[in-house]
C-alpha positions as CSV (number, residue, x, y, z in Angstrom):
1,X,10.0,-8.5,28.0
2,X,6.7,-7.2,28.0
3,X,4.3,-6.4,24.9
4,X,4.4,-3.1,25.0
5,X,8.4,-3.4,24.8
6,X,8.2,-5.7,22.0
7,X,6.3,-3.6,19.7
8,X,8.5,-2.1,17.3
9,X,7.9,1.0,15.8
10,X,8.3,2.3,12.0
11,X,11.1,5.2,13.2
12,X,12.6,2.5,15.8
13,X,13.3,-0.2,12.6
14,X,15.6,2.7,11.4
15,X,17.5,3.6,14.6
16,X,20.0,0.6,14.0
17,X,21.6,2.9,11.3
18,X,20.4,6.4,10.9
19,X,23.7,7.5,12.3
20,X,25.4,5.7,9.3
21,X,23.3,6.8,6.7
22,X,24.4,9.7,4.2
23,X,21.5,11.9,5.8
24,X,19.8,10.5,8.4
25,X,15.8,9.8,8.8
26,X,15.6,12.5,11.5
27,X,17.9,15.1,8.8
28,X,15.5,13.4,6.4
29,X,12.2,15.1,8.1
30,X,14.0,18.0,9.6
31,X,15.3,19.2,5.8
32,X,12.3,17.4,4.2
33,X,10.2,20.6,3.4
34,X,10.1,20.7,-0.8
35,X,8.8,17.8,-2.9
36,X,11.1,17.2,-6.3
37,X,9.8,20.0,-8.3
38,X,10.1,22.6,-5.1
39,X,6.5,22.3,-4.1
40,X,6.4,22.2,-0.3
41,X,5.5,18.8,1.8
42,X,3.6,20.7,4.2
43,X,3.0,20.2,7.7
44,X,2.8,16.4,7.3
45,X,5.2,14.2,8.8
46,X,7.6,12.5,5.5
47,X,7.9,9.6,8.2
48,X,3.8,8.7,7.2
49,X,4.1,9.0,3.2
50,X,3.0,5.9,2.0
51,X,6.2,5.6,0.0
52,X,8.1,4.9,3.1
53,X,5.6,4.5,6.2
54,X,5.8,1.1,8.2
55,X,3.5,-0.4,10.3
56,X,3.9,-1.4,14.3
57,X,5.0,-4.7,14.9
58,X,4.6,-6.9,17.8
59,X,7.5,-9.1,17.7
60,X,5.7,-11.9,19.9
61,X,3.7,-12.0,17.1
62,X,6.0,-13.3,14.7
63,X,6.7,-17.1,14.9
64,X,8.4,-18.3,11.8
65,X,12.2,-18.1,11.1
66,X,13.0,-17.0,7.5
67,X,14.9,-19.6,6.0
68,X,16.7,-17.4,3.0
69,X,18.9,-20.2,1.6
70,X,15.9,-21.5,-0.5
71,X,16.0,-17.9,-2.5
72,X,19.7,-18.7,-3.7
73,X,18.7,-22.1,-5.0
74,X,15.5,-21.8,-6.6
75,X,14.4,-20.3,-9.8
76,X,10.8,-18.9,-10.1
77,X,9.3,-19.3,-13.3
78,X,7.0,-16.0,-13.0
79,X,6.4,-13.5,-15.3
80,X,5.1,-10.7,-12.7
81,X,5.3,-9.7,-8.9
82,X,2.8,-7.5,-9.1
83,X,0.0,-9.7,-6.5
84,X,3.4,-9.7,-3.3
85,X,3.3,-5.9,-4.1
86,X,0.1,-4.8,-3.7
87,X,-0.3,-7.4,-0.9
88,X,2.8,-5.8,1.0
89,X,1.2,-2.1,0.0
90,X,-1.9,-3.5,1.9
91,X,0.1,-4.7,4.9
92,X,2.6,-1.3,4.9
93,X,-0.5,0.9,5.0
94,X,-1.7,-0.3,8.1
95,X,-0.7,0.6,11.6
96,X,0.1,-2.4,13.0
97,X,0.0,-5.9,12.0
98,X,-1.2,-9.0,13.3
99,X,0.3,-12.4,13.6
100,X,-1.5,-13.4,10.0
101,X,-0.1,-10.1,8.7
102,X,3.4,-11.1,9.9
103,X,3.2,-14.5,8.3
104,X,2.0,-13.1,4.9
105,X,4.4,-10.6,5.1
106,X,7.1,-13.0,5.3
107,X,5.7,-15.2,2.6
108,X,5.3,-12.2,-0.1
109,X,8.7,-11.1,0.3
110,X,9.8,-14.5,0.2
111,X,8.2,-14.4,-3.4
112,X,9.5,-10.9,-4.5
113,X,12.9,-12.5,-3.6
114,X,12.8,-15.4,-5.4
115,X,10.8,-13.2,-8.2
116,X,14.2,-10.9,-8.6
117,X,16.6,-13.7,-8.2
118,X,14.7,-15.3,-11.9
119,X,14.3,-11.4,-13.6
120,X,16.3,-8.9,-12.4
121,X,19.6,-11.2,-12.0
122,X,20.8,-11.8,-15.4
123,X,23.4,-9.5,-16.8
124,X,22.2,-6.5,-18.9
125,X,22.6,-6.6,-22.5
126,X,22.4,-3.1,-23.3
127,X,24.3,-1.0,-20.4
128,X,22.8,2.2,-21.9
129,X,21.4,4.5,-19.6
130,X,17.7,3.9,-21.0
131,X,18.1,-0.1,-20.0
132,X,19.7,0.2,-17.0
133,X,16.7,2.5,-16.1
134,X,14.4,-0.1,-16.0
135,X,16.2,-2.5,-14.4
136,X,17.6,-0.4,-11.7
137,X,14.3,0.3,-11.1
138,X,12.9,-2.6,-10.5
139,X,15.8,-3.6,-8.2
140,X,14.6,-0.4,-6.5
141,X,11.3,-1.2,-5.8
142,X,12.3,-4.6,-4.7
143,X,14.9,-4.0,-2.6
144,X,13.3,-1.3,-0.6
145,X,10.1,-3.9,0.3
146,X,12.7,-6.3,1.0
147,X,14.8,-4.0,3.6
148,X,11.4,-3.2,5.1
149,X,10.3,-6.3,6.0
150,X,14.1,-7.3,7.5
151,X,13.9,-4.0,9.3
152,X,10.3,-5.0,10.8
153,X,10.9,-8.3,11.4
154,X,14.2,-8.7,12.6
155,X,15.9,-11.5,13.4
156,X,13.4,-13.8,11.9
157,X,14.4,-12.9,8.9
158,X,17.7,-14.6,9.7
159,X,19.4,-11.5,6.8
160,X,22.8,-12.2,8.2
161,X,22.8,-15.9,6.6
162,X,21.2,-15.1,2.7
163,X,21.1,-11.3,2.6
164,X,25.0,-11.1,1.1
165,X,24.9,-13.7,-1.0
166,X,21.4,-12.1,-2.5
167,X,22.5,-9.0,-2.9
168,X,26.2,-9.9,-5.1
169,X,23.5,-11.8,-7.7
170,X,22.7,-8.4,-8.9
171,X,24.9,-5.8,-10.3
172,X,24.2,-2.0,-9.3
173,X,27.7,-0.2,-9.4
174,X,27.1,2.3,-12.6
175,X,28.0,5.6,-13.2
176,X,27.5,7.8,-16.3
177,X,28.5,11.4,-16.7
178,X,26.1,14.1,-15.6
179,X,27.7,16.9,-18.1
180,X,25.9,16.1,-21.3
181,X,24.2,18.9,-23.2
182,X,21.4,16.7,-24.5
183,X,18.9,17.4,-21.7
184,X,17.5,13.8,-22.0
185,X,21.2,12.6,-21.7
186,X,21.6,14.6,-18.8
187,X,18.5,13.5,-17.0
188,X,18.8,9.8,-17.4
189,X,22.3,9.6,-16.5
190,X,21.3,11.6,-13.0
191,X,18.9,9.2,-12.3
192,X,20.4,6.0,-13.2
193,X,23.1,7.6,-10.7
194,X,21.3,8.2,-8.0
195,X,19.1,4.7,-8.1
196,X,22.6,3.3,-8.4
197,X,23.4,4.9,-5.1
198,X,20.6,4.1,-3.4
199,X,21.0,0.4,-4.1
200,X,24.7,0.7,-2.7
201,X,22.7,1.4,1.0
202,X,19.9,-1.1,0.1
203,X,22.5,-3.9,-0.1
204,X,24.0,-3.4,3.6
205,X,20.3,-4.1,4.3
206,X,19.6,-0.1,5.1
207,X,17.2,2.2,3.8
208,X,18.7,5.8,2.2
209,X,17.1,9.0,3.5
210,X,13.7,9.1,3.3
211,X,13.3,12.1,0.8
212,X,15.3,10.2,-1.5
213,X,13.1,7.2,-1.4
214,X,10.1,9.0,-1.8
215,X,11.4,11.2,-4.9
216,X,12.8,8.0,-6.3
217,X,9.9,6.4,-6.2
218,X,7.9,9.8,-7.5
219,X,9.9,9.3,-10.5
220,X,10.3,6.0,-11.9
221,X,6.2,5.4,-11.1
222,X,5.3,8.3,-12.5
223,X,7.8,8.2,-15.9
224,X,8.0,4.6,-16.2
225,X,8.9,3.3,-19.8
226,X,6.2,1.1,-21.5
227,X,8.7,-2.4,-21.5
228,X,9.2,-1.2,-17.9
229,X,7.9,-3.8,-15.0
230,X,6.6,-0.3,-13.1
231,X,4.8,0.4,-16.2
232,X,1.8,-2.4,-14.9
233,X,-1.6,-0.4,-14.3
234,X,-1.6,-1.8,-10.9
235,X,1.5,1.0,-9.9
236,X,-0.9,3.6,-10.6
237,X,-2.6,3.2,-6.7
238,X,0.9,4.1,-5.5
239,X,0.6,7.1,-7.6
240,X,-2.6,7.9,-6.6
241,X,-1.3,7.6,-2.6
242,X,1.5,9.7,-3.3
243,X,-1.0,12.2,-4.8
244,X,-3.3,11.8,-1.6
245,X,-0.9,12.4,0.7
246,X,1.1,15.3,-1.1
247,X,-1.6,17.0,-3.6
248,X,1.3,19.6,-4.2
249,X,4.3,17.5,-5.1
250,X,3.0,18.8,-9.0
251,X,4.5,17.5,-11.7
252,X,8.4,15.7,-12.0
253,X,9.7,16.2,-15.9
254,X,11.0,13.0,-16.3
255,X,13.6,11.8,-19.6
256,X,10.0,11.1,-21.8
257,X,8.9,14.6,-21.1
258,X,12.2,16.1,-22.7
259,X,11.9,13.8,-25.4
260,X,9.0,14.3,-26.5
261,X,9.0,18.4,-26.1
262,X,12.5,18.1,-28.3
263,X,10.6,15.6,-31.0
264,X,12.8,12.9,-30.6
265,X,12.0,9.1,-31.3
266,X,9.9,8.2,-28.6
267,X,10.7,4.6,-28.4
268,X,13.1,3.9,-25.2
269,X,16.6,3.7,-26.3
């Protein structure tokens, strides 16, 4: 097959399974025309927000065969992923990569496994909405750059023989009740529900629709709770991208905001 047949495209990674999904990528851009607070997009295409854009990928370029079983064996003594995330953000940014690129793509995401496999694994102590918060979150972030990089790279990343196995280590299935009248209540509960959702589709290794990735993501950066992982400074350059590329998407009231305007405690519960 020739090079130019090889090279896979962002929007081809995602044609395996758009059919499947809830709403699709191409429902995704077509109905993609308000940001979370109503604020229009604009004329850009949702497909190039740096919360969900790929890069081109040549697969002649890659070489390596992931070999996943070493993620369900080993524990990783770290305390932070932060350096595989900004080096993936580097690498997602760009329109193509190179066969370097490839192999440190393959290597960080081998890291952010092994990273969630030590921290985000262990059963939550406190299944309150606040908790779960965090650690859905996390599980977000990381499961989305993981499904990325087995979307770009394929078959090297061999997802069929650890994916599974991975994915059962971590518990996702919650549900809380949406009819509170505490607003904070309310808020939470929606978007431990949704994140809980979205890491249902994560886990059959696809992405959910785009929108939803991208207001996720708006969210939990942007609101993040001060014990929270995505409470690093380092998140605040995806912040700063979302606001480059969508000056309008204005401002998300997140569970803090309510919180504070009703004078609760402001320490996470």
């Amino acid at each position: 097959m020739a090079a130019a047949q090889q090279m896979r495209q962002p929007d081809e990674a995602f044609a395996d399974t758009s059919d499947t999904v809830e709403m699709s990528e191409s429902d995704a851009v077509a109905q993609a025309t308000t940001s979370g607070d109503g604020e229009p997009f604009g004329a850009k295409d949702i497909r190039c927000h740096p919360f969900v854009r790929l890069p081109a990928v040549n697969l002649e370029d890659v070489h390596l065969r992931y070999n996943g079983a070493l993620v369900l064996s080993f524990d990783l003594g770290v305390t932070t992923p932060m350096e595989a995330y900004m080096k993936m953000r580097s690498l997602f940014a760009k329109d193509s990569l190179t066969a370097e690129d490839v192999s440190t793509l393959m290597v960080n995401a081998d890291y952010l496994a092994k990273y969630a496999v030590a921290k985000l694994a262990r059963p939550c102590r406190k299944c309150t909405a606040g908790h779960l918060l965090m650690r859905l979150s996390a599980l977000f972030m990381a499961f989305d750059y993981l499904v990325c990089t087995i979307k770009l790279l394929g078959d090297h990343m061999d997802a069929g023989s650890w994916w599974p196995a991975f994915v059962q280590r971590f518990r996702t299935d919650y549900f809380f009740p949406e009819d509170s009248r505490r607003p904070k209540s309310k808020i939470l509960n929606n978007l431990v529900n949704r994140l809980s959702a979205a890491l249902s589709i994560y886990k059959q290794a696809r992405r959910p629709a785009l929108e939803e990735v991208i207001e996720l993501k708006r969210a939990i950066l942007n609101h993040a709770s001060k014990d929270s992982q995505l409470a690093n400074p380092l998140w605040k350059l995806w912040i700063e991208d979302d606001k480059q590329f969508s000056p309008s998407s204005g401002h998300v009231e997140s569970p803090s905001d309510v919180q504070a305007r009703s004078q609760e405690d402001p320490k996470h519960s």
